[in-house]
GUGUSE-503556 format. One record per residue: residue in one letter; x, y, z of N, C-alpha, C in turn. Coordinates in Angstrom, 3 decimals, decimal comma. Layout:
BEGIN
A  X  Y  Z  X  Y  Z  X  Y  Z .
...
// end
This chain:
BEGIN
X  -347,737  143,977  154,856  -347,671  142,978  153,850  -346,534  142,002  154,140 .
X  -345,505  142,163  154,655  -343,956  141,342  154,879  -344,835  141,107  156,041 .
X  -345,799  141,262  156,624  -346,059  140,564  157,881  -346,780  139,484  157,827 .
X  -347,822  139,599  156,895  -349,078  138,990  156,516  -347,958  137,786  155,783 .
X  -346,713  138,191  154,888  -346,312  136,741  154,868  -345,351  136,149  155,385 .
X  -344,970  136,560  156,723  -344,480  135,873  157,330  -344,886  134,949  158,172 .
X  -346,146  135,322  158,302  -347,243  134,525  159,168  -347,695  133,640  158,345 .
X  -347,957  133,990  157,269  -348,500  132,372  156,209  -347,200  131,204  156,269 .
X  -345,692  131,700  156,184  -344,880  131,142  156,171  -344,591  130,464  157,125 .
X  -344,677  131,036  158,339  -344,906  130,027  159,730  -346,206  129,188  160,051 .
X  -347,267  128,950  159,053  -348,187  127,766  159,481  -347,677  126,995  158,495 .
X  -346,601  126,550  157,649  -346,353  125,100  157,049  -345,635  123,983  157,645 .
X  -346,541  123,482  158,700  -346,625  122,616  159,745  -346,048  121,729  159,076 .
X  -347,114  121,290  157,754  -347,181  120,096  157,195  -345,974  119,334  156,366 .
X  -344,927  120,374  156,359  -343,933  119,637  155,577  -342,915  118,894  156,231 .
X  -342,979  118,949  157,476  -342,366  118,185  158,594  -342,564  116,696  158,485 .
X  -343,917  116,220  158,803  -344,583  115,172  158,540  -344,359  114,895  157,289 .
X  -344,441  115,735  155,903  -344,687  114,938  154,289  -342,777  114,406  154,113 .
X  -342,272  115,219  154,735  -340,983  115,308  154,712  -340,375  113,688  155,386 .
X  -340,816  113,336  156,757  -340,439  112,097  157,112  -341,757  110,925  156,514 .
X  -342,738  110,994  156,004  -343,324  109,725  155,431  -342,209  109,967  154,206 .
X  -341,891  110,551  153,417  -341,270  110,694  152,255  -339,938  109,699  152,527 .
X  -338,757  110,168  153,488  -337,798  109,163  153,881  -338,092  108,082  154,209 .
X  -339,205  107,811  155,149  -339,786  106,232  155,655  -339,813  105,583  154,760 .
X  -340,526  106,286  153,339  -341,151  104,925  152,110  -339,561  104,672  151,082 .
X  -339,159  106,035  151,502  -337,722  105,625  150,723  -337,230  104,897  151,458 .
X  -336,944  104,700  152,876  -336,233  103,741  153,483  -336,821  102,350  153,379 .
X  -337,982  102,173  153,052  -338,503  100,775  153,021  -338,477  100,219  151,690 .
X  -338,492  101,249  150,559  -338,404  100,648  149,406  -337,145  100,631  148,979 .
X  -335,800  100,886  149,219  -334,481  100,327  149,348  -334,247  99,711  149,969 .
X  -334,570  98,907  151,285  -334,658  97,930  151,931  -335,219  96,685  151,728 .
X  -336,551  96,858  150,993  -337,369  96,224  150,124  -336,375  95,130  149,059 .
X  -335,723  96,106  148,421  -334,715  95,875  146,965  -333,492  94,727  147,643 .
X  -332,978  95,203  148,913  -331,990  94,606  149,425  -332,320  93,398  149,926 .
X  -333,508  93,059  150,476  -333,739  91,974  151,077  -334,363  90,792  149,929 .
X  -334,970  91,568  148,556  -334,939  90,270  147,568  -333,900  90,754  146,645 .
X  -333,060  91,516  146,844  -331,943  90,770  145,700  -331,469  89,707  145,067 .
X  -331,107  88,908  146,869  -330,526  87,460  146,428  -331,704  86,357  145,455 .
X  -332,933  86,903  145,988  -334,066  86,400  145,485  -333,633  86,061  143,929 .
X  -333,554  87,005  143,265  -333,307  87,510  141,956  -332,176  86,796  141,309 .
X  -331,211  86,174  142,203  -330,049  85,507  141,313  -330,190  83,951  141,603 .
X  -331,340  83,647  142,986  -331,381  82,314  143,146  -331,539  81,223  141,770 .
X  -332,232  81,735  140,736  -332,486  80,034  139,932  -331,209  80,036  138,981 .
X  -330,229  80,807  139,213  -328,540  80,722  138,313  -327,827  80,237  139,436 .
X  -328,187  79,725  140,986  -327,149  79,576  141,683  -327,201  77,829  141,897 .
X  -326,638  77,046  142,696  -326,843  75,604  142,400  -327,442  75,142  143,095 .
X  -328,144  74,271  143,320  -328,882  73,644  144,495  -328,300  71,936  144,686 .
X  -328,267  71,369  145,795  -327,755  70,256  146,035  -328,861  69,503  146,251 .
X  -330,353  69,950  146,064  -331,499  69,605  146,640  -332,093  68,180  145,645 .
X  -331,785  68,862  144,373  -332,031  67,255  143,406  -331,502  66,409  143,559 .
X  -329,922  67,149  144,028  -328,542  65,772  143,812  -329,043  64,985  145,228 .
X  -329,504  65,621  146,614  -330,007  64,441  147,175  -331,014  63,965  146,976 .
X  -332,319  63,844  146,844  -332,833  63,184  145,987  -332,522  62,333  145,000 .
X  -331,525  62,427  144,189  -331,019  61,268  143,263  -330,472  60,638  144,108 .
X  -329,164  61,443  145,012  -328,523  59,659  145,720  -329,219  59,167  146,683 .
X  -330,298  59,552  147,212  -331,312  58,758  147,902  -332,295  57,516  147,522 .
X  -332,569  58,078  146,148  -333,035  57,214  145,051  -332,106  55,847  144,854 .
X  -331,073  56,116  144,199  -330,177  55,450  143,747  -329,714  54,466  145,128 .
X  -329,523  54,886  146,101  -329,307  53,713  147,050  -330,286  52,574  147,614 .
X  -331,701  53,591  147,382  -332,557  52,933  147,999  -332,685  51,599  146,795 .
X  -332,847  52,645  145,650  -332,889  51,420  143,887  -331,539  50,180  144,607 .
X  -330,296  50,557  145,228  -329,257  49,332  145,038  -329,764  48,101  146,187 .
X  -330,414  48,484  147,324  -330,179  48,066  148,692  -331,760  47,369  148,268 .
X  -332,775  47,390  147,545  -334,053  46,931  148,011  -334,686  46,261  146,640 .
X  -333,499  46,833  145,197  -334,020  46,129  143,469  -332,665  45,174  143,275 .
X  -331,599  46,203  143,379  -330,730  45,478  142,447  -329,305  44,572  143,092 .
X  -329,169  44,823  144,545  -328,295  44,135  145,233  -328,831  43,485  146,301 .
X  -330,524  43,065  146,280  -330,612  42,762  147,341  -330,795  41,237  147,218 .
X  -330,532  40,596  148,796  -330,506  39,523  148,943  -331,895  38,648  149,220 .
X  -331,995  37,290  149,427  -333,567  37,249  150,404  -333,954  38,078  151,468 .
X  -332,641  38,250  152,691  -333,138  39,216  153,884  -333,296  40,581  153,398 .
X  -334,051  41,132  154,116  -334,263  42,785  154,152  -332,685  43,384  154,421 .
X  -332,140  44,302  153,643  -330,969  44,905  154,067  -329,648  44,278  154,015 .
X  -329,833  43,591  153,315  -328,406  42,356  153,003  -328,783  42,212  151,480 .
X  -327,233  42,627  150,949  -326,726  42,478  149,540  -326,092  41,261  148,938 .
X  -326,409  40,885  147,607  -326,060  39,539  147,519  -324,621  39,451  147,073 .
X  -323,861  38,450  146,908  -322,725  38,700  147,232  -321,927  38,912  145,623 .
X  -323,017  38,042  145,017  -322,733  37,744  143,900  -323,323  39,166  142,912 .
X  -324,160  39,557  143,286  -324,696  40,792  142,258  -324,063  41,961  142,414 .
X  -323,185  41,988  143,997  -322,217  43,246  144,252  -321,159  42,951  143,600 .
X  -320,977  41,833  143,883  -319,536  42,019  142,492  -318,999  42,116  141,417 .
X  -320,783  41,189  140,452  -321,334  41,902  139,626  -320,968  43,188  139,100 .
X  -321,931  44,570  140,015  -322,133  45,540  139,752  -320,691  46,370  139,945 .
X  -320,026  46,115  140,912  -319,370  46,616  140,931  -318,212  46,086  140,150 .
X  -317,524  45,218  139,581  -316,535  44,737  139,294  -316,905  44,628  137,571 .
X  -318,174  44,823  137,281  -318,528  44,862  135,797  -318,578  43,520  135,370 .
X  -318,484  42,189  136,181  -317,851  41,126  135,481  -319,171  40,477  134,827 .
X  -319,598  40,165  134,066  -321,042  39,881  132,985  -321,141  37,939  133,551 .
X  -320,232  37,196  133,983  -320,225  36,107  134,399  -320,809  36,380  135,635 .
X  -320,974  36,608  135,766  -321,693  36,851  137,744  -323,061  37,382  137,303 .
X  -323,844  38,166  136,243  -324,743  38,771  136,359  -325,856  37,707  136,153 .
X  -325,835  36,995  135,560  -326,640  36,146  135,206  -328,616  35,438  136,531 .
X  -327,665  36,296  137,319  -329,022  35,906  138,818  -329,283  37,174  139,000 .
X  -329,102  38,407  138,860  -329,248  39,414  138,774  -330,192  40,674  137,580 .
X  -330,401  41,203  138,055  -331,627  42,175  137,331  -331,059  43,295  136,471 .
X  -329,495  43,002  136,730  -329,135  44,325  135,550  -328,005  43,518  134,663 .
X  -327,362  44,331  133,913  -326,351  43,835  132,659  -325,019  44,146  133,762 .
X  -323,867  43,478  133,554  -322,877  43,756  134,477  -322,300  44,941  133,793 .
X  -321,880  44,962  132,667  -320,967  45,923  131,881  -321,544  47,154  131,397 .
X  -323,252  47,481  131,847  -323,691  48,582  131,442  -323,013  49,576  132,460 .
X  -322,973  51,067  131,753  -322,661  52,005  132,708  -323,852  52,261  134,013 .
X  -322,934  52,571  134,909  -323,923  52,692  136,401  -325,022  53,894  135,705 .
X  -325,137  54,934  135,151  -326,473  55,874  134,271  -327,221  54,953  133,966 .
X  -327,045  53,928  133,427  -327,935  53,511  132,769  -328,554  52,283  133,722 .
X  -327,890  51,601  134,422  -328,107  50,791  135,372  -328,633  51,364  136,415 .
X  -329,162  52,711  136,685  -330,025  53,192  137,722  -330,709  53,862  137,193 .
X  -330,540  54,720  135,817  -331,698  55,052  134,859  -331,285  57,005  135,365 .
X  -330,338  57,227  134,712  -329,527  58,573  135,159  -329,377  59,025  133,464 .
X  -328,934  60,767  133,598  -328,868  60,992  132,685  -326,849  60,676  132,110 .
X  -326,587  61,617  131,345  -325,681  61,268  131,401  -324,565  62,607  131,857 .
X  -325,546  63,449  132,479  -324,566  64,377  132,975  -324,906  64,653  134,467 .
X  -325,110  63,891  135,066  -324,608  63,220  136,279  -323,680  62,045  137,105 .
X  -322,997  62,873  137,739  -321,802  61,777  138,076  -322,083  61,114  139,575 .
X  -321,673  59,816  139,393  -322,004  59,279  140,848  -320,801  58,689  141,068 .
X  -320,636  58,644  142,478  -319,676  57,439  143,246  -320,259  56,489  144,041 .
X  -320,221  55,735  143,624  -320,884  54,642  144,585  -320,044  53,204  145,405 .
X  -319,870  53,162  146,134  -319,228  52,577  147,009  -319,269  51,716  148,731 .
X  -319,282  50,783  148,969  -319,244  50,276  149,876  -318,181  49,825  150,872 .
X  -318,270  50,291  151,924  -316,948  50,671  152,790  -317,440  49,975  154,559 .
X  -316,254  49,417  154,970  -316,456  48,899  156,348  -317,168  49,757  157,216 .
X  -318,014  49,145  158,315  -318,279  50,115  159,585  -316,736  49,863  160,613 .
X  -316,506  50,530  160,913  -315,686  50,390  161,934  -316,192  51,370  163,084 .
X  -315,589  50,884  164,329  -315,464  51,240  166,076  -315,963  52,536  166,101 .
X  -317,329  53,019  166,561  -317,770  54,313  166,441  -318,533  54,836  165,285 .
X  -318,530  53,927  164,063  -319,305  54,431  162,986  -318,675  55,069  161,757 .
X  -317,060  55,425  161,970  -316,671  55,621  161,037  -316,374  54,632  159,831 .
X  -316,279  55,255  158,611  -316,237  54,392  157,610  -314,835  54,179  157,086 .
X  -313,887  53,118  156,756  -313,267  52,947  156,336  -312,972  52,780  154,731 .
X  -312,026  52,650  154,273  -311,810  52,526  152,160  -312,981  51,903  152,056 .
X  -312,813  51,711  150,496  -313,730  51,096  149,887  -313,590  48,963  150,477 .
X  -314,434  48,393  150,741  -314,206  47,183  150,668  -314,266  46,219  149,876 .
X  -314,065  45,105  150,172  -313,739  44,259  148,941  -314,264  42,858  149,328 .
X  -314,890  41,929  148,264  -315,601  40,887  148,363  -314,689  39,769  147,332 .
X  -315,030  38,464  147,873  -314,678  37,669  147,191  -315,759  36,543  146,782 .
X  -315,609  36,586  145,423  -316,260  35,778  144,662  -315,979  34,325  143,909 .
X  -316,132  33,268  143,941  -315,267  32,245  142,939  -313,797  32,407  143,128 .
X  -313,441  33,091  143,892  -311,759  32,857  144,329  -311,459  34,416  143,957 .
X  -312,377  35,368  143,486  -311,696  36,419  142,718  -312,149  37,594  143,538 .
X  -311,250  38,390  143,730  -311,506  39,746  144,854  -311,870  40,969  144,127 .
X  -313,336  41,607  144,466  -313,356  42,479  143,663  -313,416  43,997  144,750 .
X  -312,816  44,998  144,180  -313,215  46,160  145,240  -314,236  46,788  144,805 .
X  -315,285  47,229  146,139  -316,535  47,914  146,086  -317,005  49,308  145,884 .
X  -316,448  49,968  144,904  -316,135  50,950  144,405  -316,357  51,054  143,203 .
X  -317,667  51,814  142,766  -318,018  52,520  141,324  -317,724  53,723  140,813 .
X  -316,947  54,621  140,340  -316,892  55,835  140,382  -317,668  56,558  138,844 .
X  -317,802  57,471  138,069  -318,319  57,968  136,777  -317,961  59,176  136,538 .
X  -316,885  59,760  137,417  -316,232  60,976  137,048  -315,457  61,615  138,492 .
X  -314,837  62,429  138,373  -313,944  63,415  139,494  -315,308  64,133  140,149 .
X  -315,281  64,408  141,364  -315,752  64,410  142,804  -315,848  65,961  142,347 .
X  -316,879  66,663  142,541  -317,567  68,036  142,260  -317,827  68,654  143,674 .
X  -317,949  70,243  143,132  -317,947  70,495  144,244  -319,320  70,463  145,264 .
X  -320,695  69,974  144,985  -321,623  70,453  145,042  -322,220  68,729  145,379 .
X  -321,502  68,146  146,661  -321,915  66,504  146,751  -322,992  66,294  147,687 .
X  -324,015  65,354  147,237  -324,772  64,936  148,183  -324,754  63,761  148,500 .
X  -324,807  63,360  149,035  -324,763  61,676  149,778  -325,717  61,610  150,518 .
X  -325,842  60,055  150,063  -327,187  59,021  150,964  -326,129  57,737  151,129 .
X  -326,429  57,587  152,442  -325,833  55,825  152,786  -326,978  55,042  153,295 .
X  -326,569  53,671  153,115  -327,528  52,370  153,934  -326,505  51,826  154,613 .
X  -326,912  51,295  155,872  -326,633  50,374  156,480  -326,740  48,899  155,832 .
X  -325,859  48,315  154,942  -326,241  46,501  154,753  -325,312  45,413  155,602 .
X  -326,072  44,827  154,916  -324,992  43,135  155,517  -324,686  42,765  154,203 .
X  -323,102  42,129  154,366  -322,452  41,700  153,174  -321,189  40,190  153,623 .
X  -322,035  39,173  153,424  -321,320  38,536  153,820  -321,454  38,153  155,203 .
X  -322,204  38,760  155,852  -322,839  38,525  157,650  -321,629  39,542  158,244 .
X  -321,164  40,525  157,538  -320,270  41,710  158,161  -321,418  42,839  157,706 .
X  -321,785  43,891  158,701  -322,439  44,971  158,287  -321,219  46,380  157,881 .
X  -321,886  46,695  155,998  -321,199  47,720  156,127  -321,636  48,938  155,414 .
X  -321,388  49,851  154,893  -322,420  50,842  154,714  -321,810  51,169  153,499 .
X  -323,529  51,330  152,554  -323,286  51,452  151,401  -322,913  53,144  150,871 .
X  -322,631  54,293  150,236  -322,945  55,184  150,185  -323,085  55,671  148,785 .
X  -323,605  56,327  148,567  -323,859  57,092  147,130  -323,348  58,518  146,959 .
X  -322,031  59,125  146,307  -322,542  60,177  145,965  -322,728  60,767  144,663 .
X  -323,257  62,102  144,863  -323,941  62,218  143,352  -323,766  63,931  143,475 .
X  -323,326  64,172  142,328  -322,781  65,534  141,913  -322,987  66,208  140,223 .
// end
């Protein structure tokens, strides 16, 4: 009888095999968990993906509706200083109000912040400060800002002409 079950006890082949599918599916279904975790916290984390999209928008809206000149890609001289300088005497040839806030002058909400600004090309492509135009004798600098610089910036620039100097416009938006 101790023989008869020792011999039944030595054919349980099978728990070898049930034994490693058993770890395999545990190893894949904790692995499983680990690889979409991050999944799981993505729509609380931030994306910069709208904010470019808006300042892409928004430049293309300055360079081709609201600063542009007769030529393709040339800003008028008078509506940049306009826009940028707020001055309501200059707007008058122009398609927006000078003194409205830039939100509303590109059609933004109001909890988005932009910088918008136009700055020299210089030697190699880098960009220099903000630049500055003169109008009726009066110098305005090309620089819009709507709040402190976040951490989460996207930027879009154009290449324009301003004045028969090319310089590049940029947007950012946070």
């Amino acid at each position: 009888m101790w023989q008869a079950r020792f011999s039944n006890s030595q054919s349980r082949g099978q728990t070898t095999i049930d034994y490693t599918i058993g770890i395999v599916l545990f190893i894949s279904v904790i692995g499983g968990v680990f690889l979409l975790l991050p999944t799981v916290f993505e729509p609380f984390s931030t994306s910069t993906t709208a904010e470019t999209i808006i300042a892409d928008q928004i430049a293309t809206q300055l360079t081709t509706e609201l600063l542009q000149a007769e030529d393709p890609g040339t800003v008028d001289a008078v509506c940049t200083a306009a826009f940028f300088g707020g001055n309501t005497s200059l707007d008058e040839t122009c398609s927006f109000t000078a003194d409205d806030s830039v939100t509303t002058i590109v059609g933004l909400d109001n909890t988005t912040s932009t910088s918008i600004y136009i700055h020299e090309v210089r030697e190699g492509g880098a960009g220099g400060s903000a630049a500055t135009t003169t109008v009726d004798g009066v110098s305005y600098d090309l620089q819009r800002n709507t709040g402190e610089t976040g951490r989460n910036t996207a930027v879009a620039t154009r290449t324009v002409r301003l004045n028969g100097e090319i310089h590049r416009l940029s947007v950012e938006v946070w």
